[in-house]
C-alpha positions as CSV (number, residue, x, y, z in Angstrom):
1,X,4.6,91.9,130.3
2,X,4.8,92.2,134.0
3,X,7.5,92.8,136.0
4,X,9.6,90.3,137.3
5,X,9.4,91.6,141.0
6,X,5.3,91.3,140.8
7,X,6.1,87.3,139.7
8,X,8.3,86.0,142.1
9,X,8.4,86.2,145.8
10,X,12.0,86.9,146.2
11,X,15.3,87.9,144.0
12,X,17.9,85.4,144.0
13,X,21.2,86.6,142.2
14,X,24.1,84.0,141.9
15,X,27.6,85.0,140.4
16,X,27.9,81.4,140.0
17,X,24.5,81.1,137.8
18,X,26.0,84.3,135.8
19,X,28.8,82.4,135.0
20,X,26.8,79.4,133.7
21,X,24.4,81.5,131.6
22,X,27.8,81.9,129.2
23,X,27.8,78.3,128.8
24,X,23.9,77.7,128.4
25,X,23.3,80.5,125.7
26,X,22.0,77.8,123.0
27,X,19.2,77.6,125.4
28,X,16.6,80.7,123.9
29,X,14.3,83.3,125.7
30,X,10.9,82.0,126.0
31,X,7.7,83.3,128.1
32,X,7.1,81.6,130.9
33,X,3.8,81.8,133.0
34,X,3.1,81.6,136.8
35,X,-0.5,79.6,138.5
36,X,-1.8,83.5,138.4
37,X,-0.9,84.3,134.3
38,X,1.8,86.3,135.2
39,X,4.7,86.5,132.4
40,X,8.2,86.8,132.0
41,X,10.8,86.4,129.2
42,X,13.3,84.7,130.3
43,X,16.0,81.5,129.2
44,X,16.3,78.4,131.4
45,X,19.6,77.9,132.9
46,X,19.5,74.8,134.9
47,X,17.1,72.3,136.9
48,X,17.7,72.3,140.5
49,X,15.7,70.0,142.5
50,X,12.2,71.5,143.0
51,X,13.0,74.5,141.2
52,X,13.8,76.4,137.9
53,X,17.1,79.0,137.3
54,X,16.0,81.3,135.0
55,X,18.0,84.2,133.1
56,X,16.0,87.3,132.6
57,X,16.4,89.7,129.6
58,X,18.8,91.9,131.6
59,X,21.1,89.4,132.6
60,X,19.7,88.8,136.7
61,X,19.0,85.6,137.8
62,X,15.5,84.4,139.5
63,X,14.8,80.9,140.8
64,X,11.0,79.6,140.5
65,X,9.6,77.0,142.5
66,X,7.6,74.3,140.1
67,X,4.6,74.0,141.6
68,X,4.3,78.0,140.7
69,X,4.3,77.9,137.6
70,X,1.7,77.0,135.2
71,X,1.5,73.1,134.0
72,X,2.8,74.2,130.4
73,X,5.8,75.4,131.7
74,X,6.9,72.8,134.5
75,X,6.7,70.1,132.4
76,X,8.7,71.7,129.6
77,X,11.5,72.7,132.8
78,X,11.8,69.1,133.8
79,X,12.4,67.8,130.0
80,X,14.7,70.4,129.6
81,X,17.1,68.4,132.2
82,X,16.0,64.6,130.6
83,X,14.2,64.3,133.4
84,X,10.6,63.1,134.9
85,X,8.0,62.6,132.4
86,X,4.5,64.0,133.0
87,X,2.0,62.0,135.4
88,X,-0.2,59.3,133.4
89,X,-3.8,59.9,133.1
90,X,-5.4,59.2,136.6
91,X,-1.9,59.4,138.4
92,X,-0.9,62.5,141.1
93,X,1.0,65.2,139.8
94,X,4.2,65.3,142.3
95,X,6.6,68.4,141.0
96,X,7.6,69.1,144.4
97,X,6.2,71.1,147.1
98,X,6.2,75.0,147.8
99,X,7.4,74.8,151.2
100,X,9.7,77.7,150.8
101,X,6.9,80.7,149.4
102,X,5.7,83.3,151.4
103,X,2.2,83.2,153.1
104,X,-0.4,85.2,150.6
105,X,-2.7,88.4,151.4
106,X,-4.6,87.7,148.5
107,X,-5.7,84.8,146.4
108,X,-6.7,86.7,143.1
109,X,-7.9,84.3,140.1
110,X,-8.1,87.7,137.3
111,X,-8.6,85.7,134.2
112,X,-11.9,84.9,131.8
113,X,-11.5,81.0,131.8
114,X,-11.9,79.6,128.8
115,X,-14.4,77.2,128.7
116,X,-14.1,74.3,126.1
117,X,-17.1,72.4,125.0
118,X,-15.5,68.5,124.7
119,X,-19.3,66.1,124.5
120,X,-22.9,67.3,124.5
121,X,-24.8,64.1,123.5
122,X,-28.3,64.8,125.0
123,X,-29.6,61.0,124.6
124,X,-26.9,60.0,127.1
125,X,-27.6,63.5,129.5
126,X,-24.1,63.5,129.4
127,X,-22.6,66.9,128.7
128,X,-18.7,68.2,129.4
129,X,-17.1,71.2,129.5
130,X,-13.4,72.4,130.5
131,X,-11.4,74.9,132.3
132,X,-8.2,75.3,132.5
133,X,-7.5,72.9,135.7
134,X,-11.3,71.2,135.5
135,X,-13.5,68.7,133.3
136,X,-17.3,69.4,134.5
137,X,-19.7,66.1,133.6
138,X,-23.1,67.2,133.6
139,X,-26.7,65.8,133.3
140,X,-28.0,68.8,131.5
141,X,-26.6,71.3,129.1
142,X,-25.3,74.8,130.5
143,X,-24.4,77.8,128.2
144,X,-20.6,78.3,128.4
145,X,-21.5,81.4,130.5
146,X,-22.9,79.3,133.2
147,X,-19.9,77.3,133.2
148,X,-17.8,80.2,133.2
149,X,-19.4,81.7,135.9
150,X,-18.6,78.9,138.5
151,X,-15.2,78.1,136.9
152,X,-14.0,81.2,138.2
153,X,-14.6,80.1,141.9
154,X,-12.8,76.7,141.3
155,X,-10.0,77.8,139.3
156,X,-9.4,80.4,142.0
157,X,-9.7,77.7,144.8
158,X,-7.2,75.7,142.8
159,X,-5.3,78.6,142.8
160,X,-5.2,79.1,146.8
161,X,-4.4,75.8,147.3
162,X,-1.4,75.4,144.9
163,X,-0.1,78.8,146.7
164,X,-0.3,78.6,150.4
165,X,3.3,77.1,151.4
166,X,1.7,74.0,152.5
167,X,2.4,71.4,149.6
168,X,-0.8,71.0,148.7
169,X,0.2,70.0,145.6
170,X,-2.6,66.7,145.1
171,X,-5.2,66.0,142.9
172,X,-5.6,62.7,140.3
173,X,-5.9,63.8,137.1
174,X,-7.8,62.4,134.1
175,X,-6.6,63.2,130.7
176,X,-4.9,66.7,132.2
177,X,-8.2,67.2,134.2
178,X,-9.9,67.1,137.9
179,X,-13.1,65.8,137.4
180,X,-16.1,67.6,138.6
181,X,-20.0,65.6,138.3
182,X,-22.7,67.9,138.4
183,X,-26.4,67.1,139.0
184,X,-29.3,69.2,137.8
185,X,-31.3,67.5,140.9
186,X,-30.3,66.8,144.2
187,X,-32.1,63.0,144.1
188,X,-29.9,62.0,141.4
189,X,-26.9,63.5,143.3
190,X,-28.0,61.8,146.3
191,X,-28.4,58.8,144.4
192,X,-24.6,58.9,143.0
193,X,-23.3,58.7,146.7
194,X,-23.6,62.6,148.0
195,X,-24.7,62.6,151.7
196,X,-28.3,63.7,152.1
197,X,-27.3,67.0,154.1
198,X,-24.6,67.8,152.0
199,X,-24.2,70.9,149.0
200,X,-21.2,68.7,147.7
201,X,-18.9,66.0,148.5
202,X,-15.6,65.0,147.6
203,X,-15.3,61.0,146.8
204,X,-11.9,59.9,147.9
205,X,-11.7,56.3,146.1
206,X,-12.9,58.2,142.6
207,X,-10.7,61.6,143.6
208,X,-13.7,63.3,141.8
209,X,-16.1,65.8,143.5
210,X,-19.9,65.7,143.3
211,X,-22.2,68.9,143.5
212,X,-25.9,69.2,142.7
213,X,-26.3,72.2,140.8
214,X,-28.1,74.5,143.3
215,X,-24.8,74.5,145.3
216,X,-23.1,76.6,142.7
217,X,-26.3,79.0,142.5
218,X,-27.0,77.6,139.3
219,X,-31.3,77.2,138.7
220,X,-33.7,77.0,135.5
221,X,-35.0,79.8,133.9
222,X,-37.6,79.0,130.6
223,X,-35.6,76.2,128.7
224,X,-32.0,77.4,130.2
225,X,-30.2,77.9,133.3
226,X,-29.0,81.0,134.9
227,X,-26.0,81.5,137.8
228,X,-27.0,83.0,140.7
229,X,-23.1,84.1,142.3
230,X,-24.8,85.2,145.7
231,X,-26.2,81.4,146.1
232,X,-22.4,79.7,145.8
233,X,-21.9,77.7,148.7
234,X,-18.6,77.5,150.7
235,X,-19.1,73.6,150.5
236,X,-17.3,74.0,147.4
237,X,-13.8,75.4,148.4
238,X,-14.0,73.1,151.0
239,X,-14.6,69.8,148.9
240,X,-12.1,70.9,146.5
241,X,-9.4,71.0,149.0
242,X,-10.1,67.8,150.1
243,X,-9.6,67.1,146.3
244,X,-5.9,69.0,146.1
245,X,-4.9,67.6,149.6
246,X,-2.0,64.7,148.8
247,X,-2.4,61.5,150.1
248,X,0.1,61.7,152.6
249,X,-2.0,64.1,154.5
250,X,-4.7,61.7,155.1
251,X,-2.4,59.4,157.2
252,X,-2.9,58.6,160.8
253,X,-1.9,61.6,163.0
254,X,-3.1,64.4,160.7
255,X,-6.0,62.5,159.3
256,X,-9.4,64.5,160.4
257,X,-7.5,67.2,162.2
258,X,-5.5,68.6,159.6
259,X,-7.3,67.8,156.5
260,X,-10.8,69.1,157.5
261,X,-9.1,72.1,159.5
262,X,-7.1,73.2,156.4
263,X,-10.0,72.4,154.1
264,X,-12.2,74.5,156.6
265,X,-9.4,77.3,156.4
266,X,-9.7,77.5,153.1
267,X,-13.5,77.6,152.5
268,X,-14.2,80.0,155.4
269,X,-11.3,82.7,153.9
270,X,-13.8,85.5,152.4
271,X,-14.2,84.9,149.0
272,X,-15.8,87.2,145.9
273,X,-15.3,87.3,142.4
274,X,-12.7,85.1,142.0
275,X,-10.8,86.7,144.8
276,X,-9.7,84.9,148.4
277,X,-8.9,87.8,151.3
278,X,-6.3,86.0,152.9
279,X,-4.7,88.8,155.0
280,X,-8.3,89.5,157.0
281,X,-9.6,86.1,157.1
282,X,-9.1,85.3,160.7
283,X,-12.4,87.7,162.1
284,X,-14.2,85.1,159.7
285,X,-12.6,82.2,161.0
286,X,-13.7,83.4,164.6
287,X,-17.3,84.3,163.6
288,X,-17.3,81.0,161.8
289,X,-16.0,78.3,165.0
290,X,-18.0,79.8,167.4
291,X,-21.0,81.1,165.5
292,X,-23.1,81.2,162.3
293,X,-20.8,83.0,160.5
294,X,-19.8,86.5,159.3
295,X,-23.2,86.9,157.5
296,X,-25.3,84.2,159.2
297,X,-24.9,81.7,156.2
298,X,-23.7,78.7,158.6
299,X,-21.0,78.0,161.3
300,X,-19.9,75.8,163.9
301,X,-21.4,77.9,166.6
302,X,-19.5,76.6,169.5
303,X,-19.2,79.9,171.4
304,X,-16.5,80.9,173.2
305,X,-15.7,78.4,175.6
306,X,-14.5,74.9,174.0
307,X,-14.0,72.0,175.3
308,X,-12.2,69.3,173.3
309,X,-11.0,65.8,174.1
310,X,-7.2,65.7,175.4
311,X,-4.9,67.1,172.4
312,X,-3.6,63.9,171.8
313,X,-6.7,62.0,171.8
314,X,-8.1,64.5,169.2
315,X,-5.0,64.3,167.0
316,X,-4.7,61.0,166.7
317,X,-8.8,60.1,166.2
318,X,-10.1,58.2,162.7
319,X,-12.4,59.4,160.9
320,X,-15.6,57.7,162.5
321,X,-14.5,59.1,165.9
322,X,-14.1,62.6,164.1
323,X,-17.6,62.5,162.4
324,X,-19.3,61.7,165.9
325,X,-19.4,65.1,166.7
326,X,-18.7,67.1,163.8
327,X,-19.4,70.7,164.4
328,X,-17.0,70.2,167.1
329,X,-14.4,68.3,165.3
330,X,-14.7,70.3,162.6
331,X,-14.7,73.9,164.4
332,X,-12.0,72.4,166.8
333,X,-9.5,71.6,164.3
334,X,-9.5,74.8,162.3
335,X,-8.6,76.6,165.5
336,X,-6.2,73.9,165.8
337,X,-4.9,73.9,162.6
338,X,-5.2,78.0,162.2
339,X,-2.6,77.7,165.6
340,X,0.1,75.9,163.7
341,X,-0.4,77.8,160.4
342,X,-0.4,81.3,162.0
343,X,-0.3,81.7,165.7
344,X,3.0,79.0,166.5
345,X,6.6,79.3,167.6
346,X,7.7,82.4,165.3
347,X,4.2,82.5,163.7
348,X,6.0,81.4,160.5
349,X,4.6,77.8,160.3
350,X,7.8,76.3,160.5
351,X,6.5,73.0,162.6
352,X,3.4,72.5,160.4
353,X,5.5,72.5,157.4
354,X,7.9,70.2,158.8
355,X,5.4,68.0,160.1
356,X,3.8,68.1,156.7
357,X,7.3,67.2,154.9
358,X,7.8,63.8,157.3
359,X,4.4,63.1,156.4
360,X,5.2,63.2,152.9
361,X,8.1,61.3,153.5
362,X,5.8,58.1,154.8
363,X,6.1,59.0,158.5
364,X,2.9,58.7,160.5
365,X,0.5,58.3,163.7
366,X,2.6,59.8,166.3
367,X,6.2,59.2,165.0
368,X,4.9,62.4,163.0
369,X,3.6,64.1,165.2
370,X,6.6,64.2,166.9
371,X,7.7,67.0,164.8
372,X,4.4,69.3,165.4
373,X,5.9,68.6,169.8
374,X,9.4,69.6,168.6
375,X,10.4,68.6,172.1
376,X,7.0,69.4,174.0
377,X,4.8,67.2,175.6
378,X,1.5,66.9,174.3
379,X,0.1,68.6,177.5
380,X,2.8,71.5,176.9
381,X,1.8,72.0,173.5
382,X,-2.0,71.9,174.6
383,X,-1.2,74.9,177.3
384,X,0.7,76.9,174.4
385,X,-2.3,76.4,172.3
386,X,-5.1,77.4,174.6
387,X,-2.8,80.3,175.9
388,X,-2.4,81.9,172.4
389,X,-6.5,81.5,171.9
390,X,-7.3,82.7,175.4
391,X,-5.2,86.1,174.8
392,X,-7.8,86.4,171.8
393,X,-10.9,85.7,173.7
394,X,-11.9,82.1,173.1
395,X,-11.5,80.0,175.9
396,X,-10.3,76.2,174.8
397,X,-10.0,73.5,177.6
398,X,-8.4,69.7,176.4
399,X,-9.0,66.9,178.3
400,X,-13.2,67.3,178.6
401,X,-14.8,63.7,179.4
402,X,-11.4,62.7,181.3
């Protein structure tokens, strides 16, 4: 049993929620476990909105945000009040977002996943295995080791995505699971639909994600397969993202900018062993945008001095536009997006979040991007971005080709 101060961001104690637990003591004391397998004993006091009121053994209060804790446990606090039912098979989970958390130092995915073995029919190359958040459809059969080798790295991608304080909070399920297709060779997996240059793709219309097997360092050895964990790919994290990102988030005016920048942040945030470095990702994020990376394994390589379209112009392009020039699209927008989440206003990412709520709320195109402006012009905002990059040596200029 942990702790409750290592579970929950902040301590919340009500004299009004002390004075309801006398009248909810028919409800009993009951573990209940956070995204990370933290535990606490504690009895559920009430439902309020996005959240949970729990009563610990000592008689404080604490109030958990859904999307915390683990699936188990969200559903049972929104039954508790008569409320939602779970999310049909191949429909988005939408318990509310996680606006409110703190911003993590450290993504850390601790556990041994479990690994279930649900088909292995060899005639039909078809062969499935679960984790905890996953259902992996393969063409070959993998040892459960394999399996549970990679399912660290997504489990603890799912896990940075359902933490950072960005509502990401997506994802169509199937049966409980995200589904995963993996391809022992990269000519079937090209023949499924993944992109020739690609280690993995993410296919919107299906909301699965497709990776050839040699993206995960997986390769043949004698009649098996062994896991190479040096050969992951950051592909991965980044396809997954795409995977958790809600709908929303792909409309017009963050479309392209926001959903490869975040899904860039994510993969580029130094990752081992099941562990994201949140806190010292941003050298990475420099070496990556403007050259091959902290270890050489691939970047945008733009240098130091970038020019992108006018702000506007960039926020507002579709996706063919954005794919026209992609290491500068891409590396552009996690500078961009990296501004908003850490560099803006009172470097709390209060305008991103709000932007992200409206968003959510079916605002879009530049009515939503209104809130990112919060009273600025567009060429005002460019100036306070390219000021807060120049002051840590890149040089951005908006407006090139005008």
């Amino acid at each position: 049993m942990i702790e409750p101060v290592m579970m929950i961001r902040a301590l919340r104690c009500s004299l009004w929620a002390m004075c309801l637990a006398g009248s909810v003591n028919a409800a009993e004391m009951r573990p209940w476990t956070d995204l990370q397998n933290r535990k606490i004993e504690a009895r559920m006091l009430a439902l309020e909105g996005d959240s949970v009121r729990l009563e610990l053994k000592d008689g404080r209060t604490i109030s958990l945000a859904l999307t915390l804790l683990c699936a188990e446990d969200a559903t049972y606090a929104r039954s508790q009040n008569g409320g939602a039912k779970p999310a049909a098979a191949g429909v988005a989970e939408t318990t509310g977002a996680n606006f409110d958390a703190a911003w993590p130092d450290r993504i850390k995915f601790s556990d041994d996943p479990e690994i279930t073995t649900a088909e292995e029919n060899a005639d039909k190359k078809r062969f499935v295995y679960e984790s905890a958040n996953y259902r992996y459809t393969c063409d070959v059969r993998l040892s459960k080791t394999v399996v549970k080798g990679f399912a660290v790295m997504f489990e603890a991608t799912h896990l940075f995505c359902r933490t950072l304080p960005l509502g990401l909070d997506g994802g169509n399920k199937t049966d409980g699971k995200l589904q995963i297709l993996l391809f022992e060779k990269f000519e079937d997996y090209v023949k499924a639909g993944g992109p020739s240059q690609s280690a993995g793709v993410f296919i919107g219309g299906k909301s699965l994600v497709m990776v050839p097997l040699s993206s995960l360092g997986v390769r043949p050895l004698g009649t098996g397969y062994i896991l190479d964990r040096e050969k992951s790919s950051k592909t991965l994290p980044h396809e997954l993202t795409h995977q958790l990102t809600p709908n929303p988030y792909f409309a017009p005016g963050a479309m392209g900018w926001f959903t490869e920048g975040i899904a860039e942040y994510i993969a580029v945030t130094p990752y081992r062993s099941g562990t994201f470095s949140v806190r010292n990702n941003y050298n990475d994020i420099v070496a990556y945008t403007t050259g091959y990376g902290s270890k050489n394994k691939g970047g945008r390589a733009l240098g130091k001095n970038i020019q992108l379209p006018d702000l506007k112009t960039f926020l507002l392009q579709d996706y063919p536009h954005f794919l026209e020039e992609p290491q500068l699209n891409y590396g552009g927008s996690l500078l961009i997006t990296y501004y908003f989440m850490q560099m803006d206003g009172d470097e709390d990412a209060k305008r991103i979040k709000n932007f992200l709520k409206v968003l959510r709320d079916g605002k879009s195109g530049e009515t939503a991007l209104s809130i990112l402006l919060d009273g600025r012009t567009f060429d005002q905002l460019s100036k306070a971005i390219v000021k807060a990059w120049s002051r840590r040596g890149i040089d951005l200029t908006f407006g090139a080709g005008k």
